[in-house]
N, CA, C and O atoms as a MOPAC input file, in Angstrom:
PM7 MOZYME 1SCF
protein

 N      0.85000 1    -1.16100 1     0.00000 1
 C      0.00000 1     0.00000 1     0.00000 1
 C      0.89700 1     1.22600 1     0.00000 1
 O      1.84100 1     1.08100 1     0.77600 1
 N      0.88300 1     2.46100 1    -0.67900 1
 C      1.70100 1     3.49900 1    -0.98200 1
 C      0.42700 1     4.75300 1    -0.86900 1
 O     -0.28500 1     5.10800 1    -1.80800 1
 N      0.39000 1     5.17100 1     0.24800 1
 C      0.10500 1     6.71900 1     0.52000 1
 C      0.86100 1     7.65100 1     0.79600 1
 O      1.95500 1     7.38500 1     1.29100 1
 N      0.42100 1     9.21400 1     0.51000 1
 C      1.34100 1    10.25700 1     0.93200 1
 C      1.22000 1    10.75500 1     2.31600 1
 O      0.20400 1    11.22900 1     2.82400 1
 N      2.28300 1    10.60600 1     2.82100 1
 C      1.87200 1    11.62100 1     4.02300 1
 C      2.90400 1    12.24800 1     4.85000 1
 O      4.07200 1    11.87900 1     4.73400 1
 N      2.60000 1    13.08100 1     5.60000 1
 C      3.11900 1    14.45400 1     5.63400 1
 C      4.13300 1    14.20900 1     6.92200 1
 O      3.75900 1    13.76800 1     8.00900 1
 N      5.27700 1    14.52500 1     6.63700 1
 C      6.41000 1    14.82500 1     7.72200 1
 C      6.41800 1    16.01400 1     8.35200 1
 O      6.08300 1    17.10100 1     7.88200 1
 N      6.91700 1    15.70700 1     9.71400 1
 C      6.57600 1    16.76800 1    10.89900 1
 C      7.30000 1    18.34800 1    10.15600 1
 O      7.28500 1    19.47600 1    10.64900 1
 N      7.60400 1    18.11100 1     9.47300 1
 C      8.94100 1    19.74000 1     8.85200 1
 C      7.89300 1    19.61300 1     7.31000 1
 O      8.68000 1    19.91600 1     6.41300 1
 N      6.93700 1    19.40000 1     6.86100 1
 C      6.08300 1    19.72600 1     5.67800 1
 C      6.36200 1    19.43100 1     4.78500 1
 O      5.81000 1    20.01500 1     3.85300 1
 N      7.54800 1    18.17900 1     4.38500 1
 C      7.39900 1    17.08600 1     3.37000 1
 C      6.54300 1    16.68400 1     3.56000 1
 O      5.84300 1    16.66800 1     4.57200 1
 N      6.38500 1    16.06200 1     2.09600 1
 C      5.71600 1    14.38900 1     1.90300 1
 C      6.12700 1    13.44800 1     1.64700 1
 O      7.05400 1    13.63200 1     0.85800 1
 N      5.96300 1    12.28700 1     1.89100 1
 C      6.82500 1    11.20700 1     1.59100 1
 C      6.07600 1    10.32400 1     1.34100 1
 O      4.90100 1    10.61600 1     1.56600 1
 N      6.34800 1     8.79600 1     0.75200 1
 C      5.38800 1     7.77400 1     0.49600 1
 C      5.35200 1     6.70300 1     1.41200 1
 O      6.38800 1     6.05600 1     1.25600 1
 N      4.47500 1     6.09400 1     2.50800 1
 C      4.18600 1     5.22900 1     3.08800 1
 C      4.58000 1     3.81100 1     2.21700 1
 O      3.58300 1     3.14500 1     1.93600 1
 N      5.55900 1     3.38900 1     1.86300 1
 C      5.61000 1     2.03500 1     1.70300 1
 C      5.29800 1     0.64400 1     2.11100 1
 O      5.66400 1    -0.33800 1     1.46400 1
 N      4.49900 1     0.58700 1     3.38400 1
 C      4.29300 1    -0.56300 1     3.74700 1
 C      3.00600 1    -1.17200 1     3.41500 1
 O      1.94300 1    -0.65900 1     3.06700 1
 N      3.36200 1    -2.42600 1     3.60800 1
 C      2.54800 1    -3.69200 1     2.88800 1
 C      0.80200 1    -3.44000 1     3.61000 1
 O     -0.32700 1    -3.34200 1     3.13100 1
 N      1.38200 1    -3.41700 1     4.94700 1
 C      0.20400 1    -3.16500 1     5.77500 1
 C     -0.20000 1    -2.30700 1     7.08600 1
 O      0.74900 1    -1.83600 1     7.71300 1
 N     -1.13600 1    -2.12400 1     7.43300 1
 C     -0.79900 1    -0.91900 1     8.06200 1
 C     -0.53600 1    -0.81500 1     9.96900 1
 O     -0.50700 1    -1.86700 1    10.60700 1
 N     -0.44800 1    -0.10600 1    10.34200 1
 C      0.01800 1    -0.40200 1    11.27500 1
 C     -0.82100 1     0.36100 1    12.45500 1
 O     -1.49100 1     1.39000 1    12.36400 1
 N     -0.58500 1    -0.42000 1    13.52200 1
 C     -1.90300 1    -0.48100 1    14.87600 1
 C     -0.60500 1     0.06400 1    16.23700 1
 O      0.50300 1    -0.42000 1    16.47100 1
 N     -1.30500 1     1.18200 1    16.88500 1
 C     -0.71300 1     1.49600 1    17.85300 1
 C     -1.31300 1     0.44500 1    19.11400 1
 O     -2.47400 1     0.37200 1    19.51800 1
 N      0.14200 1    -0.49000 1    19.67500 1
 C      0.19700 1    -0.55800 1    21.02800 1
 C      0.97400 1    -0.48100 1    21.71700 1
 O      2.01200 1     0.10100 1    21.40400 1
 N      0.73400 1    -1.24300 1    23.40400 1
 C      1.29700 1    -1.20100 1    24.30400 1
 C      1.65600 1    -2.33300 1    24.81200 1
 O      0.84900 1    -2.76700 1    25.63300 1
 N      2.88600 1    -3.19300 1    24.56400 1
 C      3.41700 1    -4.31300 1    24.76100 1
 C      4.75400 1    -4.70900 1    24.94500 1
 O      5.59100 1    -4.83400 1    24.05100 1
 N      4.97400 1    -4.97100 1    26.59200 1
 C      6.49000 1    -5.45400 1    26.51500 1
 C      6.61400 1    -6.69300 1    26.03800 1
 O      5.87200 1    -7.67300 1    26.10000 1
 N      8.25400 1    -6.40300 1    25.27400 1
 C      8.31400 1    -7.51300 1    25.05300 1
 C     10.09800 1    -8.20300 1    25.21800 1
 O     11.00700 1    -7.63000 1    25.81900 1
 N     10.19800 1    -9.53300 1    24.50800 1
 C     11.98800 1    -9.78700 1    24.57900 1
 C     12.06800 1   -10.13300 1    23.60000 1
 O     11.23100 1   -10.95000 1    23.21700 1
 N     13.07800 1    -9.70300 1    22.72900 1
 C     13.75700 1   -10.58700 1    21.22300 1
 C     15.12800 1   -10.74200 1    21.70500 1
 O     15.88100 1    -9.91700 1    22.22400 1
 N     15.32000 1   -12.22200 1    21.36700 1
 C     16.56300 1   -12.75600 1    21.56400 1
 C     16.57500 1   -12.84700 1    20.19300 1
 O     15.78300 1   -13.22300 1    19.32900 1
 N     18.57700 1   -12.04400 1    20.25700 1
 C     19.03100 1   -11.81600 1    19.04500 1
 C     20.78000 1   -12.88900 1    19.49800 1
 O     21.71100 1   -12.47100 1    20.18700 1
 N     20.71700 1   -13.69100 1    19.10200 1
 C     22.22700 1   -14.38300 1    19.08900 1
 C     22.48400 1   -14.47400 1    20.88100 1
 O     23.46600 1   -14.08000 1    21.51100 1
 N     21.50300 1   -14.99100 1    21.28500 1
 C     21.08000 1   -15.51200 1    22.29100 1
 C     21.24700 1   -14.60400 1    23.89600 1
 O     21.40800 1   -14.95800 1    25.06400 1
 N     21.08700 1   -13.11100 1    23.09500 1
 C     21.23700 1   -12.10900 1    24.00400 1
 C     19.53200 1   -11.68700 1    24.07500 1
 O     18.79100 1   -11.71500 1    23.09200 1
 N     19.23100 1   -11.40600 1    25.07700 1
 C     17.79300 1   -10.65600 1    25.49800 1
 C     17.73000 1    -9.68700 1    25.66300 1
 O     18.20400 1    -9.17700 1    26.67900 1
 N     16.98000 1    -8.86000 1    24.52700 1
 C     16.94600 1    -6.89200 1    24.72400 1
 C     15.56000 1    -6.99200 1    24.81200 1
 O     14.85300 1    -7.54700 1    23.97100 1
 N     15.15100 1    -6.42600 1    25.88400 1
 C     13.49600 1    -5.61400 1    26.24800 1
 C     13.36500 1    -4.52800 1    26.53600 1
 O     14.12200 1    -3.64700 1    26.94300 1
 N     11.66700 1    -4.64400 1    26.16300 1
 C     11.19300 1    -2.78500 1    25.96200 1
 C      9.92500 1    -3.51800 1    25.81300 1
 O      9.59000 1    -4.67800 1    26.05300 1
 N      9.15600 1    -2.19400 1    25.21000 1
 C      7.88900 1    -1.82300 1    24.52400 1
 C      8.01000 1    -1.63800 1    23.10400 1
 O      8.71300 1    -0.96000 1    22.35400 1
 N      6.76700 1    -2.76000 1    22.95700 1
 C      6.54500 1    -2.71700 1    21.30600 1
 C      4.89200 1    -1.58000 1    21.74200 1
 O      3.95000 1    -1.61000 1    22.53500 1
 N      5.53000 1    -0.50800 1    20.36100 1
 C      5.14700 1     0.49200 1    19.96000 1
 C      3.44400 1     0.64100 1    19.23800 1
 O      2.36800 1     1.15500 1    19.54300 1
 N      4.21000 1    -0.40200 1    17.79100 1
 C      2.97500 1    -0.14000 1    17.08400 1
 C      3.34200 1    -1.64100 1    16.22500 1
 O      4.52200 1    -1.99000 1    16.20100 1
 N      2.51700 1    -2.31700 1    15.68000 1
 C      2.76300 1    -3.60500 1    14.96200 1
 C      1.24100 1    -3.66300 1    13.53000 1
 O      0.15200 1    -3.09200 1    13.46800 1
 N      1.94700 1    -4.63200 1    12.63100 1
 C      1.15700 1    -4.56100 1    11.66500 1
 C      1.35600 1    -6.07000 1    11.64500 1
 O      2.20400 1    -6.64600 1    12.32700 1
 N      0.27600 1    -6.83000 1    10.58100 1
 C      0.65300 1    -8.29900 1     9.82900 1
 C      2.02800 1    -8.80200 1     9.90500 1
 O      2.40300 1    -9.86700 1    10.39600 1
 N      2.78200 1    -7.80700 1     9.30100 1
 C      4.42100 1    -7.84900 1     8.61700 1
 C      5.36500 1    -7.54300 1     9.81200 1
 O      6.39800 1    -8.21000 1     9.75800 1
 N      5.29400 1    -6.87800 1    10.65900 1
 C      6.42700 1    -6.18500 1    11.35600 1
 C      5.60900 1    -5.44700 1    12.88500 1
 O      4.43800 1    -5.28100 1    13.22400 1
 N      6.87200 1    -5.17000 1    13.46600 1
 C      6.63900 1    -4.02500 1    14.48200 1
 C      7.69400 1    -3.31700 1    14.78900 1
 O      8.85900 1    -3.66800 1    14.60600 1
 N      7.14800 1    -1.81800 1    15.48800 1
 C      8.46000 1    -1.06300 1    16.19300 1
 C      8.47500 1    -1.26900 1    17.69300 1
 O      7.58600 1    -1.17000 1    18.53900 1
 N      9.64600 1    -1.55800 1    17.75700 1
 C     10.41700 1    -2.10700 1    19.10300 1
 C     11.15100 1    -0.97900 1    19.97100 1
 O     12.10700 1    -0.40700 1    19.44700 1
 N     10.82800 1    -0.68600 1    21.04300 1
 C     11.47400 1     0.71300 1    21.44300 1
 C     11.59300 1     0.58300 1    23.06900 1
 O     10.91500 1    -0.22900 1    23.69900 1
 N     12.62200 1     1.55800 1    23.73400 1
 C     13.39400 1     1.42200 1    24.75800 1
 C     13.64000 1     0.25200 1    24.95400 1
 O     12.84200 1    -0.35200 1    25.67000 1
 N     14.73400 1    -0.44000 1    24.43900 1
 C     15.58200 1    -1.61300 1    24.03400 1
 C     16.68300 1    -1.33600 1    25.29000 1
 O     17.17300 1    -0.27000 1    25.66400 1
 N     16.87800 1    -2.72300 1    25.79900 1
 C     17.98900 1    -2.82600 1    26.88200 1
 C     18.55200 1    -4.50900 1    26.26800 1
 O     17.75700 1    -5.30400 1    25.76800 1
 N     19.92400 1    -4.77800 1    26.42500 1
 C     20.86000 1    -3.50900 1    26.12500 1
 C     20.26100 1    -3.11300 1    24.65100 1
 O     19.24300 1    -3.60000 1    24.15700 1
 N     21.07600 1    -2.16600 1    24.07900 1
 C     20.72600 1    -1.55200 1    23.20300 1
 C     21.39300 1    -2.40200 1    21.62400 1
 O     22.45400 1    -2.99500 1    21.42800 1
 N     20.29700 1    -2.13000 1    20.78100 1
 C     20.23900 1    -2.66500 1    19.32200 1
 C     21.43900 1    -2.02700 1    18.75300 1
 O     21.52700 1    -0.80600 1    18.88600 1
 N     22.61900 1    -2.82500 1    17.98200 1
 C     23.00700 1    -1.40100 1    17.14100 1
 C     23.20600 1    -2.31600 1    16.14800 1
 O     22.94800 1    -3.52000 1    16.17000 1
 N     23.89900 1    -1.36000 1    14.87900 1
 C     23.49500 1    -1.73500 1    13.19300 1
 C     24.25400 1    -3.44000 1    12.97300 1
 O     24.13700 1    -4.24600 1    12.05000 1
 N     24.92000 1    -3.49100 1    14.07500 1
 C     25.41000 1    -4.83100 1    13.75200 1
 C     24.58000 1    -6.04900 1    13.70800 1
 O     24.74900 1    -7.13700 1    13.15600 1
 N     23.60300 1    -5.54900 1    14.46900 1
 C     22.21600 1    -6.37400 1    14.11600 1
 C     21.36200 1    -6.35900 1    13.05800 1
 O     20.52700 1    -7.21800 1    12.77500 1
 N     21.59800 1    -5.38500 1    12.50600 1
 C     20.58200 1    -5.44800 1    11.24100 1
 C     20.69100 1    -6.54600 1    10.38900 1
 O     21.78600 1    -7.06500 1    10.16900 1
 N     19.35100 1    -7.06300 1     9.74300 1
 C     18.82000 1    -7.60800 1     9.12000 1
 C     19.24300 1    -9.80000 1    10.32800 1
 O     18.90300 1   -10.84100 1     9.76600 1
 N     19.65700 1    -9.82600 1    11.19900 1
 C     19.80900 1   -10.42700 1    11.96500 1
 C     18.24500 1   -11.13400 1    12.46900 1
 O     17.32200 1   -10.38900 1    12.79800 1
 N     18.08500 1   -12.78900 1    12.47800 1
 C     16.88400 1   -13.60900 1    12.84200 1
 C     16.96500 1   -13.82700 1    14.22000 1
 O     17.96300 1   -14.34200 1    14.72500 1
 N     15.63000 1   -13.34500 1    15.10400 1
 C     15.62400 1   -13.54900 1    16.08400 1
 C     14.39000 1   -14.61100 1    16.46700 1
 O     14.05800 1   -15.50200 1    15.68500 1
 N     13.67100 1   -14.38200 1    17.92700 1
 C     12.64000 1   -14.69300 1    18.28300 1
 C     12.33200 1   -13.27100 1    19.17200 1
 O     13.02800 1   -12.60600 1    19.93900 1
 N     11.03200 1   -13.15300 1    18.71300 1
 C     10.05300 1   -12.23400 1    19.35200 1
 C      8.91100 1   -12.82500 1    20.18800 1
 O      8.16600 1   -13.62300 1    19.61900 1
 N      8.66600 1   -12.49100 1    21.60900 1
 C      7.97400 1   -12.63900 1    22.46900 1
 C      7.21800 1   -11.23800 1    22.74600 1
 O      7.93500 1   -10.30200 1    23.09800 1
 N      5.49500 1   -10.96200 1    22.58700 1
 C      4.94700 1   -10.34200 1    22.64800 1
 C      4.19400 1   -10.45700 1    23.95500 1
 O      4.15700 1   -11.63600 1    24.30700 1
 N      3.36100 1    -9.34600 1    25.10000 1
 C      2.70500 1    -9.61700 1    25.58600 1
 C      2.04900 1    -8.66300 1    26.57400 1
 O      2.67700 1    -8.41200 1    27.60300 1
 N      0.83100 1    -8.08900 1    26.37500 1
 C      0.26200 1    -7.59400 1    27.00000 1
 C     -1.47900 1    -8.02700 1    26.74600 1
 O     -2.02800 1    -8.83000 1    25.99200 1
 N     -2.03000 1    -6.97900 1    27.86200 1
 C     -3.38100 1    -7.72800 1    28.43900 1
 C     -3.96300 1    -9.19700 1    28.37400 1
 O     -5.00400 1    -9.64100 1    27.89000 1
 N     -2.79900 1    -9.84400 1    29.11000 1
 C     -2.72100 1   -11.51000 1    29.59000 1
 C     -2.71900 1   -12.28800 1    27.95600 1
 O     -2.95700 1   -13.49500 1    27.99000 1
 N     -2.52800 1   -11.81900 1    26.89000 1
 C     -2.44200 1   -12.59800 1    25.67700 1
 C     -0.48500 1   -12.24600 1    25.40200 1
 O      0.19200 1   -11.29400 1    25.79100 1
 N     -0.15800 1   -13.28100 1    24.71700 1
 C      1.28600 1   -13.76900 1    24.34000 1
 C      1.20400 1   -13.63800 1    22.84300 1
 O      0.14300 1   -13.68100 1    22.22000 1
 N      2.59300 1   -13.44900 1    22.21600 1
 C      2.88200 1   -14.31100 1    20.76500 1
 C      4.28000 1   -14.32700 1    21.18200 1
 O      4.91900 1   -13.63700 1    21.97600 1
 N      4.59000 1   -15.35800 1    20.38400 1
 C      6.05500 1   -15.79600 1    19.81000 1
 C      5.92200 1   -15.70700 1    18.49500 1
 O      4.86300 1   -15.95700 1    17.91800 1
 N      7.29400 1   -15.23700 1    17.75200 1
 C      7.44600 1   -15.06700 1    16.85500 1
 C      8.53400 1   -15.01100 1    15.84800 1
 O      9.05000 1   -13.89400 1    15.85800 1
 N      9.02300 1   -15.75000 1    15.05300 1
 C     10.44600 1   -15.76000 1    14.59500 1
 C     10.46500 1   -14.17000 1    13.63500 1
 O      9.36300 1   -14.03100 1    13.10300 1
 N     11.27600 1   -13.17600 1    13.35900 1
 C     11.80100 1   -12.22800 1    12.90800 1
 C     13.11800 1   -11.71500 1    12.71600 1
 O     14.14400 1   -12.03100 1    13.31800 1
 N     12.95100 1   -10.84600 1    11.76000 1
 C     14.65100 1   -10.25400 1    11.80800 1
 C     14.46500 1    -9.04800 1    12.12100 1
 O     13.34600 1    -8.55400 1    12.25800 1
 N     15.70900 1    -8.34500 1    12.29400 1
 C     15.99500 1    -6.69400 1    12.42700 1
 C     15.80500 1    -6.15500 1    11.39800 1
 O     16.75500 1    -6.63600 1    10.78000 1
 N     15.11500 1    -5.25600 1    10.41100 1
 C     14.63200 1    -3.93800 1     9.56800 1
 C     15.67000 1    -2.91500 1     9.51100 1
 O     16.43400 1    -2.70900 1     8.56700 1
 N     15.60400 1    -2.18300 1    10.83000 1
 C     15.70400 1    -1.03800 1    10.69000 1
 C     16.30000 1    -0.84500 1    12.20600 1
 O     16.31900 1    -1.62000 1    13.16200 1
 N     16.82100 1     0.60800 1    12.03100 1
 C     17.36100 1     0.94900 1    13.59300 1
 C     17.30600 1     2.20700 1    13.43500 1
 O     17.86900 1     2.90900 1    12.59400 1
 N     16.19100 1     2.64400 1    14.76900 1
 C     15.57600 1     3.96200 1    14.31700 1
 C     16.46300 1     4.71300 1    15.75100 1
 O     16.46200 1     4.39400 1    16.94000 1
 N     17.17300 1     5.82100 1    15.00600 1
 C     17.47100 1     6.96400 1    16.31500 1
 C     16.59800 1     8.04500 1    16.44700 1
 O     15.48800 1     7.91600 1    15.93100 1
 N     16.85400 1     9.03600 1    17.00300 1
 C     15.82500 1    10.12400 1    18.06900 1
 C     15.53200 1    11.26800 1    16.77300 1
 O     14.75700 1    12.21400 1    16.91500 1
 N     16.44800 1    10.94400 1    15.24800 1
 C     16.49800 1    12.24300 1    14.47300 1
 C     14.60000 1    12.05200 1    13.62000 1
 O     14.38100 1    12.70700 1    12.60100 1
 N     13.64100 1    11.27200 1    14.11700 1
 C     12.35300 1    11.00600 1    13.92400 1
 C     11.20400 1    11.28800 1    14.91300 1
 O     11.43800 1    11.85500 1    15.98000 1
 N     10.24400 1    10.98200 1    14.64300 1
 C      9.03800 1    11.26200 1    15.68000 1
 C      8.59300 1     9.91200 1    16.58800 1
 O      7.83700 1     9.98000 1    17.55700 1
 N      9.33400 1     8.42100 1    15.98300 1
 C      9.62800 1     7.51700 1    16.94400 1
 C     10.78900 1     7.39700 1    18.33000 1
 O     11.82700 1     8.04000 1    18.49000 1
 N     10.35500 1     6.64600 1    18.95900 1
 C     11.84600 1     6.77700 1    19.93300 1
 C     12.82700 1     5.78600 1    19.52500 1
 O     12.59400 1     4.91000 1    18.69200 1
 N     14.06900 1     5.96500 1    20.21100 1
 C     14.71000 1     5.11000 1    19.63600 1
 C     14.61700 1     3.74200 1    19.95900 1
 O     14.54000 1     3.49300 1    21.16200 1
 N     14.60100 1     2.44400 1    18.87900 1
 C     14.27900 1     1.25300 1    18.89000 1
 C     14.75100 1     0.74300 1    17.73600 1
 O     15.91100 1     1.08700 1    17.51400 1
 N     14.19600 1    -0.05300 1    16.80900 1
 C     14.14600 1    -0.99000 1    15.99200 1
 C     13.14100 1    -1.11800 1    15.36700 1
 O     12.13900 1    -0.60000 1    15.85900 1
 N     13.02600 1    -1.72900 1    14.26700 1
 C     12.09500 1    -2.10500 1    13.07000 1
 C     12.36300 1    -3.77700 1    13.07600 1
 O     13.53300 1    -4.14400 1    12.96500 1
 N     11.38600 1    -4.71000 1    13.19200 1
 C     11.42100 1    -6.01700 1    13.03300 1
 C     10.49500 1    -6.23300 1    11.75200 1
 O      9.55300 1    -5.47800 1    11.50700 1
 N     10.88300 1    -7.46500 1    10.85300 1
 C      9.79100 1    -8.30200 1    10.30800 1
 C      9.20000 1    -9.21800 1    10.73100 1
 O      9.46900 1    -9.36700 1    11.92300 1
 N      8.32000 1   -10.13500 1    10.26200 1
 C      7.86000 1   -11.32100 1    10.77800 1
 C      8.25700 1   -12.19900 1    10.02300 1
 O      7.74600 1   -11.99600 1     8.92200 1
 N      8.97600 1   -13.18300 1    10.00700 1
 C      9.63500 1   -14.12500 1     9.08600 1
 C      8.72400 1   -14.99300 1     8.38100 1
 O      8.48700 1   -14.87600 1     7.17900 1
 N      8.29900 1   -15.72000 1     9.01000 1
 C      6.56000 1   -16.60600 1     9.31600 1
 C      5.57600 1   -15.95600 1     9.04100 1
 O      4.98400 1   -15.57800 1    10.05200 1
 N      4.96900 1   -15.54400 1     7.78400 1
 C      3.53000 1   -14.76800 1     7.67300 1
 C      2.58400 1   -15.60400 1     7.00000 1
 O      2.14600 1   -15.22200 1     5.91500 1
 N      2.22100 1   -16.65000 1     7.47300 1
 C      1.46500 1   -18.00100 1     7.12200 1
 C     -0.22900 1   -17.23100 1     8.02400 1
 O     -0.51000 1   -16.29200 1     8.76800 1
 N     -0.78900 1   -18.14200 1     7.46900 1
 C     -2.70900 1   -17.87100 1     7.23400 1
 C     -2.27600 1   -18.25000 1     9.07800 1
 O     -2.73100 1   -17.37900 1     9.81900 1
 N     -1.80700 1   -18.93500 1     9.52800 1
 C     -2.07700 1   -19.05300 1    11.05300 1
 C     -1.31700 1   -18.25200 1    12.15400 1
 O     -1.48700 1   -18.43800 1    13.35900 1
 N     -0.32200 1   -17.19100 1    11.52300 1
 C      0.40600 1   -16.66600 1    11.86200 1
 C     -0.62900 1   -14.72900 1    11.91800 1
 O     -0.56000 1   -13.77600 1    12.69400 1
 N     -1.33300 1   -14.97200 1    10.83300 1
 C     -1.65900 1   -13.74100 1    10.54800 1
 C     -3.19500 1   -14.21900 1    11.35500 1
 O     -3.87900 1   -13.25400 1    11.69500 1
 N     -3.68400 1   -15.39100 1    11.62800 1
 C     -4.70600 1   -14.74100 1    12.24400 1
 C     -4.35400 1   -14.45500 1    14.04900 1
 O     -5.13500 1   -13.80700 1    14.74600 1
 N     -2.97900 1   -15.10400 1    14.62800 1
 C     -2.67900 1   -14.87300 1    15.69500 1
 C     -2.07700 1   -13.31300 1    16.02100 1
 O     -2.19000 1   -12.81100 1    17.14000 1
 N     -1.58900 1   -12.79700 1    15.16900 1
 C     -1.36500 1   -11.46100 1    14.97900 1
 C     -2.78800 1   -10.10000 1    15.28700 1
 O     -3.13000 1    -9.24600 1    16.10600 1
 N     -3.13400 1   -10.62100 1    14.15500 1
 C     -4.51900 1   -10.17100 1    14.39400 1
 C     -5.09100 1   -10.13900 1    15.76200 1
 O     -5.28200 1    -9.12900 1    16.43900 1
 N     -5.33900 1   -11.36300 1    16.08100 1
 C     -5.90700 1   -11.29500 1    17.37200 1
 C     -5.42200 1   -10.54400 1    18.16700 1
 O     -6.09100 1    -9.60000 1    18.58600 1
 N     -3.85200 1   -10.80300 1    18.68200 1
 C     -3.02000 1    -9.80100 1    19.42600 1
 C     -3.06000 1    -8.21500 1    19.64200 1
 O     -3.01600 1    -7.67400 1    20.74700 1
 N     -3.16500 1    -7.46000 1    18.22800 1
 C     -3.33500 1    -6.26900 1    17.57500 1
 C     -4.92400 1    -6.08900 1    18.12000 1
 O     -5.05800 1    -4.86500 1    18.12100 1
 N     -5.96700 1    -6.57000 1    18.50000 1
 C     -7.22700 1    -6.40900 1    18.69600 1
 C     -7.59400 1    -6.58000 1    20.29100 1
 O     -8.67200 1    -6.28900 1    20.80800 1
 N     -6.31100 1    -7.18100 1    21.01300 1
 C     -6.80700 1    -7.43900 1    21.89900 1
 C     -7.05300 1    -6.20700 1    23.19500 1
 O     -7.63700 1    -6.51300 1    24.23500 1

């Protein structure tokens, strides 16, 4: 899906993503090379989520790196295999965190997502 929309300084730019994305509130842990960084996941879609106040902290040496993602708030869970995206610093209107994919985007994957995102 490709919409325009407007950056905080009065560009425009094009929304590239597949699908769209749902604000929440969810700590979580991704073990990346069998280290555990937690925080709060931000906002998540079908495809991905943003991952933010990360301990210890993400850096580019992780990028594009397969982890496992553990989701979980209001008493519902996911697990989830993913990689690293992106590595977002403070020069945006996100905080600083990470960009994950979902590796696994199978018909049973996307309706557990779903659910999660709704709950």
């Amino acid at each position: 899906m490709k919409t325009a929309i407007s950056c905080n300084d009065g560009r425009e730019t094009t929304d590239r993503r597949k699908y769209p994305r749902f604000s929440i509130n969810a700590d979580y842990i991704l073990v990346l090379d069998g280290i555990e960084h937690k925080g709060v996941a931000i906002n998540m879609s079908l495809g991905g989520a943003y991952l933010a106040t990360i301990e210890p902290t993400i850096t580019e040496d992780n990028l594009f790196q397969e982890g496992e993602l553990s989701l979980n708030a209001n008493n519902k869970s996911l697990l989830m295999r993913c990689y690293v995206t992106y590595i977002g610093t403070q020069q945006n209107e996100y905080p600083i965190g990470v960009g994950i994919a979902f590796i696994e985007n199978d018909e049973m994957n996307t309706l557990l997502i779903t659910e999660f995102i709704s709950s």
